[in-house]
TORKOL-4160 file (C-alpha; in steps of 0.2 Angstrom, whole numbers, padded with zeros to 4 digits, m for minus):
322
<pt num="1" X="0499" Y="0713" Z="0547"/>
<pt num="2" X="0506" Y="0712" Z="0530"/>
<pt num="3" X="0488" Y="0718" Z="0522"/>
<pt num="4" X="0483" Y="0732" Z="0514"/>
<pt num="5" X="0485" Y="0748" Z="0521"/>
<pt num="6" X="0472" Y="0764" Z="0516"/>
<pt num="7" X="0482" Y="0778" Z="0516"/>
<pt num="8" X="0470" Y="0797" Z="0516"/>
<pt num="9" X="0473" Y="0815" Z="0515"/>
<pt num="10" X="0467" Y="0824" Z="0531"/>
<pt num="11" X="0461" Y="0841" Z="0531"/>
<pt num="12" X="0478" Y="0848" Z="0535"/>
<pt num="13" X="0486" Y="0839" Z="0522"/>
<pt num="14" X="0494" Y="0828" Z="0529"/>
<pt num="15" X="0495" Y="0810" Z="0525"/>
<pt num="16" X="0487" Y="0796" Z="0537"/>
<pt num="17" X="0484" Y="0780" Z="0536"/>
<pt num="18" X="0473" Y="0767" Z="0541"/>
<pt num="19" X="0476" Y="0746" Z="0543"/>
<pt num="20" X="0462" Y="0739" Z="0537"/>
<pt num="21" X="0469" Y="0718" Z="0538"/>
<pt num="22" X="0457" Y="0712" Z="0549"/>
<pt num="23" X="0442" Y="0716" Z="0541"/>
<pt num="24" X="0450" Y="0710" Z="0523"/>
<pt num="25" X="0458" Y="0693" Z="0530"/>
<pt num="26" X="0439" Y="0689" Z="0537"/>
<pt num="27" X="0434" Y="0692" Z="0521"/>
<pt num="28" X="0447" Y="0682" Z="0512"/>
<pt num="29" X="0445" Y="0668" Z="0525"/>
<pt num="30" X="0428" Y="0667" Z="0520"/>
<pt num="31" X="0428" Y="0665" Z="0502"/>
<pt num="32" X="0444" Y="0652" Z="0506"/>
<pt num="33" X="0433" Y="0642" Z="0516"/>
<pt num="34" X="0418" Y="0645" Z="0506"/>
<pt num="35" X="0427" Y="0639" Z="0489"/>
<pt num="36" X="0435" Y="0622" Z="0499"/>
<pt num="37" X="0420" Y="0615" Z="0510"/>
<pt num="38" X="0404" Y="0619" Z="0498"/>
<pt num="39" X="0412" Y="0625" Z="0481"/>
<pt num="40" X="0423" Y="0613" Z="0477"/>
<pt num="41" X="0413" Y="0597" Z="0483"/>
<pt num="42" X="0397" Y="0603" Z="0479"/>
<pt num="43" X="0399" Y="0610" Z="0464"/>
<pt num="44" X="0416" Y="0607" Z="0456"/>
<pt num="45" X="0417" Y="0587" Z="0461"/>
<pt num="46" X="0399" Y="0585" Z="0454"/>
<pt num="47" X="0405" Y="0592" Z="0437"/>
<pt num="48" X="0393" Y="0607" Z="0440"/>
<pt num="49" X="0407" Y="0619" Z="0430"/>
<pt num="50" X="0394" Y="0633" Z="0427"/>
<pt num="51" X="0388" Y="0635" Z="0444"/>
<pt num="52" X="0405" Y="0635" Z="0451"/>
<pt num="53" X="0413" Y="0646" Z="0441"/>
<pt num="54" X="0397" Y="0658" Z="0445"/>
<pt num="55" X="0397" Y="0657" Z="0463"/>
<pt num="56" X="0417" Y="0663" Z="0463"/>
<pt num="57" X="0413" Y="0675" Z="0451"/>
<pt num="58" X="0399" Y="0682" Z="0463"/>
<pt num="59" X="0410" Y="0678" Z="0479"/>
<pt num="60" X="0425" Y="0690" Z="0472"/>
<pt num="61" X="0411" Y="0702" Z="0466"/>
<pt num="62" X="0405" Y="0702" Z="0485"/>
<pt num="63" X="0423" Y="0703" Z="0493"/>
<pt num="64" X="0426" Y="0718" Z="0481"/>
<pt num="65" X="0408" Y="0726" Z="0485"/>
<pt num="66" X="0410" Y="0725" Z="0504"/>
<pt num="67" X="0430" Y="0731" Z="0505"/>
<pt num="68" X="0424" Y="0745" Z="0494"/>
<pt num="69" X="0413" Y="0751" Z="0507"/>
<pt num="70" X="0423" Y="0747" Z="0522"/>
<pt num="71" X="0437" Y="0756" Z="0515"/>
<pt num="72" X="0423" Y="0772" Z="0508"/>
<pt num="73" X="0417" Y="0774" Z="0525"/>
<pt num="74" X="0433" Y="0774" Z="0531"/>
<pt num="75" X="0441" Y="0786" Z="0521"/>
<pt num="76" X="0427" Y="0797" Z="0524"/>
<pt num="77" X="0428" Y="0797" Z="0543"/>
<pt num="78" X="0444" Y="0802" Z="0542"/>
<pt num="79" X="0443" Y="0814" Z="0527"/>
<pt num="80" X="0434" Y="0830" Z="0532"/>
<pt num="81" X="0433" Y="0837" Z="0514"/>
<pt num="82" X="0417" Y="0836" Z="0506"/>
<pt num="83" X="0415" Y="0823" Z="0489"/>
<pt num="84" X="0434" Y="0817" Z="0494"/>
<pt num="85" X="0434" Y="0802" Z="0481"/>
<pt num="86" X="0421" Y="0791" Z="0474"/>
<pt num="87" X="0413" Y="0775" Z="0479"/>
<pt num="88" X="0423" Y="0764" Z="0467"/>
<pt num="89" X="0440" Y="0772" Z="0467"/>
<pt num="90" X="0460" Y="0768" Z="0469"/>
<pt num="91" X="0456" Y="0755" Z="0484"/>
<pt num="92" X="0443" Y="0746" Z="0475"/>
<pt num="93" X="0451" Y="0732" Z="0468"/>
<pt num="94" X="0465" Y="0729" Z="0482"/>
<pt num="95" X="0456" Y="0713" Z="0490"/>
<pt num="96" X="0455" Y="0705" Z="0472"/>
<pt num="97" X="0474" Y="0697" Z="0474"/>
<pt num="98" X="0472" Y="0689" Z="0490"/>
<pt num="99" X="0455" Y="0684" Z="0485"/>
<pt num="100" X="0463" Y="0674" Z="0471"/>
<pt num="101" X="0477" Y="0668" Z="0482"/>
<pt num="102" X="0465" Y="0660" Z="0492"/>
<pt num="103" X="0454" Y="0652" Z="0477"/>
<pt num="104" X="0471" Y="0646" Z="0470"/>
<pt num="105" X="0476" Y="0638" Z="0490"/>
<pt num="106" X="0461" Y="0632" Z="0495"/>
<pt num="107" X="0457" Y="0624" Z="0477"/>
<pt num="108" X="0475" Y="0615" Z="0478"/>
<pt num="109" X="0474" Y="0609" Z="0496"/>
<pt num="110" X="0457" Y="0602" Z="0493"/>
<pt num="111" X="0460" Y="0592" Z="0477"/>
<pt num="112" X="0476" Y="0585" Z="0483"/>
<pt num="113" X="0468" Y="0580" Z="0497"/>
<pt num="114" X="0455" Y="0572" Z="0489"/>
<pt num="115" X="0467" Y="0564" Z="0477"/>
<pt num="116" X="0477" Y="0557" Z="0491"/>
<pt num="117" X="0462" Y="0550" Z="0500"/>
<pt num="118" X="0454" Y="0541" Z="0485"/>
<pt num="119" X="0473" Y="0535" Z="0480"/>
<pt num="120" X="0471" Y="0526" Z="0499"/>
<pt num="121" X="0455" Y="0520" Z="0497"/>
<pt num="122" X="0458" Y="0514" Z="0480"/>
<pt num="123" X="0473" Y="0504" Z="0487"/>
<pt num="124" X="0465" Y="0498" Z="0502"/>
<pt num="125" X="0450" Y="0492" Z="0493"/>
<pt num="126" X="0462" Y="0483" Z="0480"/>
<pt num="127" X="0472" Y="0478" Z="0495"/>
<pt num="128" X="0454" Y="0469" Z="0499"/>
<pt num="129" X="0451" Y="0462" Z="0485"/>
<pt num="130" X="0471" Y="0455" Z="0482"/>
<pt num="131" X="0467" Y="0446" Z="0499"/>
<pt num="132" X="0449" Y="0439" Z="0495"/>
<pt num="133" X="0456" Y="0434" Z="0479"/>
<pt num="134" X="0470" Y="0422" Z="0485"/>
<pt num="135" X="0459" Y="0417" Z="0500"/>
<pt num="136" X="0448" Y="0410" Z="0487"/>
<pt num="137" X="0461" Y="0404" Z="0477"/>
<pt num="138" X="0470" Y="0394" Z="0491"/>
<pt num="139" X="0454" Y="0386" Z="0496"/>
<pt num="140" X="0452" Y="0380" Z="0481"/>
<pt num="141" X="0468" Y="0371" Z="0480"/>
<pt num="142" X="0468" Y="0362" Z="0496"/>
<pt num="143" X="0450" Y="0351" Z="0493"/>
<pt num="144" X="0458" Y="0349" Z="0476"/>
<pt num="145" X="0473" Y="0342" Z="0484"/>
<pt num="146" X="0466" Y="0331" Z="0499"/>
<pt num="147" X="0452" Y="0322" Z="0486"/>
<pt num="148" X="0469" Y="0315" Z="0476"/>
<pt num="149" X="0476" Y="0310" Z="0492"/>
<pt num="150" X="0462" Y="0302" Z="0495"/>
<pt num="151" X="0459" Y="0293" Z="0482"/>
<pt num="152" X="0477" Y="0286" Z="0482"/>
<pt num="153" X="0475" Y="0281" Z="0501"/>
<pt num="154" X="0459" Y="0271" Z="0497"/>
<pt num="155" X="0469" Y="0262" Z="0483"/>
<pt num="156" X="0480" Y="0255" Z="0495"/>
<pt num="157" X="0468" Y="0250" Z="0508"/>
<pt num="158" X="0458" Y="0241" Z="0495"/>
<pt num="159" X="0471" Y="0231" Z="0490"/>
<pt num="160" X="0476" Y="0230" Z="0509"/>
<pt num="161" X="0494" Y="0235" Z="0508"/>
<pt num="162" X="0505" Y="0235" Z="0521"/>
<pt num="163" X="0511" Y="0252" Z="0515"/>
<pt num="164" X="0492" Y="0260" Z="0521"/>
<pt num="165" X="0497" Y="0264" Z="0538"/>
<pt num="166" X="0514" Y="0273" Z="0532"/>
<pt num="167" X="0502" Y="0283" Z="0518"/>
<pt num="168" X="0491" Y="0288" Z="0535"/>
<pt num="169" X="0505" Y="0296" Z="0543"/>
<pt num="170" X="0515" Y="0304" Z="0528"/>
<pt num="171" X="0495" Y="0312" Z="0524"/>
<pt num="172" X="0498" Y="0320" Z="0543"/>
<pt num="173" X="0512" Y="0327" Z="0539"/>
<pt num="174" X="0504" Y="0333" Z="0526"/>
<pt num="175" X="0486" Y="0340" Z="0534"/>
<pt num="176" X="0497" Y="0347" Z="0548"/>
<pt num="177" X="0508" Y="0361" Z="0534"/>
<pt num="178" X="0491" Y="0365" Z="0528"/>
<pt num="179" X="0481" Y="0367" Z="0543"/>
<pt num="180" X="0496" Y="0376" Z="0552"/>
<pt num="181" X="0508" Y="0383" Z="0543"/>
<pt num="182" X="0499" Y="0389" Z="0525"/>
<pt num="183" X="0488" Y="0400" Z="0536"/>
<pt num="184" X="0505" Y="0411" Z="0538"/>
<pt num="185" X="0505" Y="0425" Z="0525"/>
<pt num="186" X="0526" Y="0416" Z="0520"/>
<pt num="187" X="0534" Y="0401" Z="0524"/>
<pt num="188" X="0551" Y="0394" Z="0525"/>
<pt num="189" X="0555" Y="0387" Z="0507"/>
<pt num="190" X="0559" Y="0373" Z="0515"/>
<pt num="191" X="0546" Y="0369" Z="0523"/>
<pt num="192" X="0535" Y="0370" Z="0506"/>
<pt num="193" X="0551" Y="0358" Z="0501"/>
<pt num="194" X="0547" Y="0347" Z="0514"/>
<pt num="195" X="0528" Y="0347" Z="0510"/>
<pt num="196" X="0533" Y="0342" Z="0494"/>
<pt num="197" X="0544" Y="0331" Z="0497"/>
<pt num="198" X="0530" Y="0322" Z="0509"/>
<pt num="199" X="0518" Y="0321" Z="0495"/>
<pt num="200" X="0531" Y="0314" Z="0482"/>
<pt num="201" X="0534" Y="0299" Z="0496"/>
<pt num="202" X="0514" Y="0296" Z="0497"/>
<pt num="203" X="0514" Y="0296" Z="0478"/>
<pt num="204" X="0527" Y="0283" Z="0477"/>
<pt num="205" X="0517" Y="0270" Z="0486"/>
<pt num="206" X="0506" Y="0267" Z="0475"/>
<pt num="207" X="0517" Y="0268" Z="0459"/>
<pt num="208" X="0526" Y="0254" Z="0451"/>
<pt num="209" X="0546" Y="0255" Z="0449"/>
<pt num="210" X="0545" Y="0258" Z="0432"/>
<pt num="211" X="0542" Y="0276" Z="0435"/>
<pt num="212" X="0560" Y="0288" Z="0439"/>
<pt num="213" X="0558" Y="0303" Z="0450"/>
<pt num="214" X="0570" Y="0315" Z="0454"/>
<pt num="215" X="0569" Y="0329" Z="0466"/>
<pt num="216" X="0588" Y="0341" Z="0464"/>
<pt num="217" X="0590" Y="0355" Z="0477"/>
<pt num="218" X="0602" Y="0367" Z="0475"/>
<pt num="219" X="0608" Y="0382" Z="0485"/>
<pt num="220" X="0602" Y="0389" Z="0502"/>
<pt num="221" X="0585" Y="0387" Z="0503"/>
<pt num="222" X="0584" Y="0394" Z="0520"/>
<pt num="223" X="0586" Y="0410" Z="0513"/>
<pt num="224" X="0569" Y="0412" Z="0504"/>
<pt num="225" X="0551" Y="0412" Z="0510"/>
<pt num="226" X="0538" Y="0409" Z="0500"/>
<pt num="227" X="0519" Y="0409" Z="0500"/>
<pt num="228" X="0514" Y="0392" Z="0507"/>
<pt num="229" X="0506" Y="0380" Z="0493"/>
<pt num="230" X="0514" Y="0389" Z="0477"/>
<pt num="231" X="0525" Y="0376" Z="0470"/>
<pt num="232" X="0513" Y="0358" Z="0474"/>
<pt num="233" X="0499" Y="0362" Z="0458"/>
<pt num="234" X="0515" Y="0358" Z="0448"/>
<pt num="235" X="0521" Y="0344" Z="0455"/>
<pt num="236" X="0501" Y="0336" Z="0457"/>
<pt num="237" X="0501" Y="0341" Z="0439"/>
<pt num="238" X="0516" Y="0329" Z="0434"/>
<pt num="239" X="0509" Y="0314" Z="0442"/>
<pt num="240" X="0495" Y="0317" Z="0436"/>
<pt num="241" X="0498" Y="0318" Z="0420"/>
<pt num="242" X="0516" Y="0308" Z="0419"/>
<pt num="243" X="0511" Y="0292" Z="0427"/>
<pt num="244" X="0511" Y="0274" Z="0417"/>
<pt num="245" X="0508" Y="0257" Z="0422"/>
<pt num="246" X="0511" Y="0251" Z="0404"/>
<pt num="247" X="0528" Y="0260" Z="0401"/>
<pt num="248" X="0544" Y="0269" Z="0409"/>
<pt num="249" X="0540" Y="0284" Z="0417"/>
<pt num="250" X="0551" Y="0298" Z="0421"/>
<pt num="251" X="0548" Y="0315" Z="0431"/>
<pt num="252" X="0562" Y="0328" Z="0436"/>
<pt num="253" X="0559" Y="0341" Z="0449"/>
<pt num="254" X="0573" Y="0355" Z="0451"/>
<pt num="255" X="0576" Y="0370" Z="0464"/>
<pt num="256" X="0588" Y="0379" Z="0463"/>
<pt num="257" X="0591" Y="0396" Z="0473"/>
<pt num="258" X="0600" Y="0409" Z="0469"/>
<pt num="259" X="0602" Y="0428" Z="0477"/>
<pt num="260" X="0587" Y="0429" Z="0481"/>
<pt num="261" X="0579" Y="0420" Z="0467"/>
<pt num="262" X="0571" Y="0404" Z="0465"/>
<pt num="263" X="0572" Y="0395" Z="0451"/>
<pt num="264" X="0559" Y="0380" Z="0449"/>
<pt num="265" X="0558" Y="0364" Z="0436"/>
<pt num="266" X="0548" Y="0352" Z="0434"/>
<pt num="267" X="0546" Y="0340" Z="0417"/>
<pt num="268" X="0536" Y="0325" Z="0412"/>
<pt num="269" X="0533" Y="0312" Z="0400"/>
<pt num="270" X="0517" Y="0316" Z="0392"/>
<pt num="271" X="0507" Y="0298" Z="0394"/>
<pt num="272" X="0495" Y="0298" Z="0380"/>
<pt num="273" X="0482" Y="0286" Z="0388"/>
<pt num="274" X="0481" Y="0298" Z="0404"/>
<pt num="275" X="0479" Y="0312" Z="0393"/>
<pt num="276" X="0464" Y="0307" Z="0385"/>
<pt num="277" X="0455" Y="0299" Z="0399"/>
<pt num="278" X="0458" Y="0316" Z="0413"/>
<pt num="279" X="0444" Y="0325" Z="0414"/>
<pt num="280" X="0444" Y="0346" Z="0410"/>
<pt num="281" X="0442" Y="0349" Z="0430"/>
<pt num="282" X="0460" Y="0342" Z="0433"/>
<pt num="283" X="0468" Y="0359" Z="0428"/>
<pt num="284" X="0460" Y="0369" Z="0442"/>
<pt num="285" X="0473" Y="0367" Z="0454"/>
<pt num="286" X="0488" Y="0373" Z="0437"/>
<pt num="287" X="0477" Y="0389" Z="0434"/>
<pt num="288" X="0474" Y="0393" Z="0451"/>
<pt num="289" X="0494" Y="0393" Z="0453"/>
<pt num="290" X="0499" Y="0403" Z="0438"/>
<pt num="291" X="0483" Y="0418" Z="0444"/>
<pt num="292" X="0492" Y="0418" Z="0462"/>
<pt num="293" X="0507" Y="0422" Z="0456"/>
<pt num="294" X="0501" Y="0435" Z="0444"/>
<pt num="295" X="0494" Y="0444" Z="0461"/>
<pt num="296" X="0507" Y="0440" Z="0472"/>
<pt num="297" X="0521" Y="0443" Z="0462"/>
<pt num="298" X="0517" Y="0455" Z="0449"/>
<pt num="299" X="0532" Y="0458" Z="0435"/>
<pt num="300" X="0543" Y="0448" Z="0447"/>
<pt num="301" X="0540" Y="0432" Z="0441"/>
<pt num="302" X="0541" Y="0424" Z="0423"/>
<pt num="303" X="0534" Y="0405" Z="0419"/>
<pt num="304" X="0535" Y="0396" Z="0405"/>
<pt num="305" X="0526" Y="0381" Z="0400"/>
<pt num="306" X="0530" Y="0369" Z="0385"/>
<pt num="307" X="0520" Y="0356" Z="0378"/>
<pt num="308" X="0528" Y="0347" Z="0364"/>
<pt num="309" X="0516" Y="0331" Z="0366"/>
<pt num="310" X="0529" Y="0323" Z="0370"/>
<pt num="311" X="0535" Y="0332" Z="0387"/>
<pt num="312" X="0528" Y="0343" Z="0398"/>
<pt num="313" X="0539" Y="0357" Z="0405"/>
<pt num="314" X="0538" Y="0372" Z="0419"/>
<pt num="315" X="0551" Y="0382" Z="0422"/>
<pt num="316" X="0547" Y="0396" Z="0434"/>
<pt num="317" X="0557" Y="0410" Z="0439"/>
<pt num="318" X="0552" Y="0421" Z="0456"/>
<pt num="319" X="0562" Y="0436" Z="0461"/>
<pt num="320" X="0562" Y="0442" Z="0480"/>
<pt num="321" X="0567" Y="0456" Z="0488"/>
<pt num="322" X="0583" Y="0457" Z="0499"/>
């Protein structure tokens, strides 16, 4: 035991001693558990300063009080001189290191503890939160996106185009990526190419020849995945937004990937009559978009967005890890 040790002078002169750890590490163990299951949640963590600085000024006070009289009555039983030494004398203050030890230990252990279990809690519940978030935010985007399908679909089978049947299966195409695959947490950028690519055939049915579309791929786009839905709000936005009957219409769609970055174009002609006559409501699926990717890709992605009434331009940039 590497605790105090009370040495006396017996009758004879000679020096003994006696160990007295046990009876000091009880002691200390006490006021170590004392200080980290009652002190510093009762008191300390509910901001009760005064209380808990009172309470360790009485628990030393007590250690002191009851070593003092372990090592008195000691000293006392193994001294046979009368009035040998006082009640408070040269051992009286030995416990008060170990004592403080212990308040310094237990209080670091405790709070560090308790930091790193609210730092988990605090992620978890933001982890919750992240994932309700985008839930929410997906399930916005896909009745936003089947009710312009729709629409299109009932277009055709009013004037009853032969092209009907071929926007039926291209729309299960369609409804099978989103039922399936955009449950996956990431999927295959080209997949999400091929969903838009589906979607850019099924617009094309009901527009006239006057309107240019381009869709450019470059690089391996089997080396990126992706969270399913991400890049359609743009494109739904460009046809929305870029379609004439009246005059020649042109939207460009790039992707380009590069170590393991994707780059993302798309730029319209801003039709002026279309852009009067949408309704506010028409921008939920853009906004939706740009607040996913401020969650899922958080200093890893820029966008930029220019409007110069004349053309409308995105250019988004998404870096993954290796």
């Amino acid at each position: 035991m590497l605790l105090p040790i009370v040495f006396i002078e017996s009758e004879e002169g000679k020096i003994r001693f006696v160990q007295i750890g046990w009876f000091l590490l009880l002691l200390i163990a006490g006021y170590f558990y004392l200080n980290y299951f009652y002190l510093i949640p009762k008191l300390l963590f509910q901001k009760k300063i005064i209380l808990y600085i009172l309470f360790l000024a009485a628990g030393l006070g007590i250690i002191i009080l009851l070593s003092e009289t372990y090592f008195y009555f000691l000293e006392t039983a193994f001294s046979h001189r009368p009035h040998h030494r006082h009640f408070f004398g040269r051992f009286s203050f030995i416990p008060l290191t170990p004592a403080l030890v212990a308040f310094a230990v237990s209080s670091s252990i405790k709070i560090t503890s308790e930091w790193f279990i609210n730092e988990r809690q605090k992620k978890e519940m933001e982890a919750e939160k992240l994932s309700s978030e985008l839930a929410f935010l997906k399930s916005q985007i896909n009745p936003h996106f089947l009710f312009n399908i729709l629409n299109n679909i009932c277009s055709l089978a009013r004037k009853k185009s032969d092209d009907t049947e071929n926007a039926i299966i291209k729309l299960s195409q369609i409804m099978r990526y989103m039922l399936q695959d955009s449950q996956n947490e990431k999927v295959d950028l080209e997949k999400e190419i091929e969903y838009l690519q589906n979607y850019i055939e099924l617009q094309r049915l009901r527009i006239s020849d006057q309107v240019k579309i381009e869709f450019l791929i470059e690089g391996r786009t089997d080396s990126i995945m992706l969270e399913p839905l991400l890049l359609i709000p743009f494109v739904e936005n460009a046809f929305k937004h870029g379609i004439s009957y009246l005059e020649n219409s042109e939207i460009i769609i790039q992707v380009k990937v590069e170590i393991n970055t994707l780059f993302f174009r798309i730029e319209n002609k801003i039709v002026k009559n279309i852009k009067e006559s949408v309704p506010r409501e028409s921008g939920i699926g853009l906004k939706n978009v740009i607040r996913r990717l401020e969650l899922l890709y958080p200093g890893k992605h820029k966008i930029l967005i220019t409007d110069n009434g004349e053309l409308y331009i995105v250019e988004l940039k998404i870096q993954f890890l290796p």
